[in-house]
C-alpha atoms as one frame of an Amber mdcrd trajectory, in Angstrom:
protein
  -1.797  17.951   1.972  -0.423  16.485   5.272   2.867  16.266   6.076   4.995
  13.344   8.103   7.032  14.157  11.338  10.953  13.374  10.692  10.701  10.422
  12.968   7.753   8.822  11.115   9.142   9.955   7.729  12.781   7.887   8.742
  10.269   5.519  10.061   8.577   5.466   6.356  11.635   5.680   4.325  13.216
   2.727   6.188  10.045   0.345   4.905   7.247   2.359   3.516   5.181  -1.720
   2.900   5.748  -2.117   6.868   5.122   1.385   7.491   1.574   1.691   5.132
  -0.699   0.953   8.554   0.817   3.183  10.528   0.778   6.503   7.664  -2.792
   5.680   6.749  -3.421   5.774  10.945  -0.989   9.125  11.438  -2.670  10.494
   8.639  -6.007   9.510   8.001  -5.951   8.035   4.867  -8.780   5.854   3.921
  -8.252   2.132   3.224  -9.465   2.326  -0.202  -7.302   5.170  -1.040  -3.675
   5.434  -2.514  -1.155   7.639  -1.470   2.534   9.195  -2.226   5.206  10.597
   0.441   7.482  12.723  -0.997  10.935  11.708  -0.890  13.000  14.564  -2.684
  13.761  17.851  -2.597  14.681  17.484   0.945  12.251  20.551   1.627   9.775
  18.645   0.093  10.239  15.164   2.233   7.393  13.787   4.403   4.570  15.479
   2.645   2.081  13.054   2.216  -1.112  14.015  -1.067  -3.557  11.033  -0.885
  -4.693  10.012  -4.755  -8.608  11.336  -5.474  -8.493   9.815  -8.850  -7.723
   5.940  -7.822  -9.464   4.026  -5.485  -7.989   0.716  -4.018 -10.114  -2.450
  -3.903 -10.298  -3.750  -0.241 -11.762  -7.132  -0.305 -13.028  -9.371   2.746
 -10.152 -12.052   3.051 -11.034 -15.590   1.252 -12.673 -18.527   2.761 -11.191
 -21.846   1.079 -12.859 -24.697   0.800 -11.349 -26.538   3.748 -12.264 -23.811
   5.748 -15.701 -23.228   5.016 -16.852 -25.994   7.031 -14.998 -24.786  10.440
 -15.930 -21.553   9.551 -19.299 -22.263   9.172 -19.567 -24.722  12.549 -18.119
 -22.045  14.457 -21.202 -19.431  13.246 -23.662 -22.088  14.104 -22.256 -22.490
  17.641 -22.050 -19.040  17.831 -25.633 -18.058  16.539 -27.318 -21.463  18.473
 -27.575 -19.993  22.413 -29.660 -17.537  21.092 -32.005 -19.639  19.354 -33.052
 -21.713  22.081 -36.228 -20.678  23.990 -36.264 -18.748  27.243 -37.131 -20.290
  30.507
């Protein structure tokens, strides 16, 4: 079990969606992992117990359709200076 400082738990309690980033970072929580923070009994608060159990699905961001085409040119461009023969 890891426990918050006060300033990131405030920090946490404040916004714990804007804060998720930074806990995983202060903490070391994997990305596909869930966690809790403790928010009562005040001797309790800030104590951080990541979730064995559950795993979270962290997925690549999508390519749409109108995109694939940029996305695509710009790999080309990208891969084509290496393909051309030395001098």
């Amino acid at each position: 079990m890891k426990k918050l400082t006060a300033e990131q738990f405030r920090e946490y309690a404040a916004d714990p969606l804007a804060a998720d980033e930074k806990v995983r970072r202060w903490c070391d929580v994997p990305e596909n992992r869930y966690y809790t923070v403790a928010m009562w009994p005040a001797e309790r608060a800030g104590e951080l117990r990541v979730t064995m159990e559950l795993h979270r699905v962290v997925r690549a961001p999508k390519i749409s359709k109108s995109n694939q085409s940029q996305a695509k040119s710009e790999c080309h461009h990208a891969i084509e200076p290496a393909l051309k023969p030395v001098s």
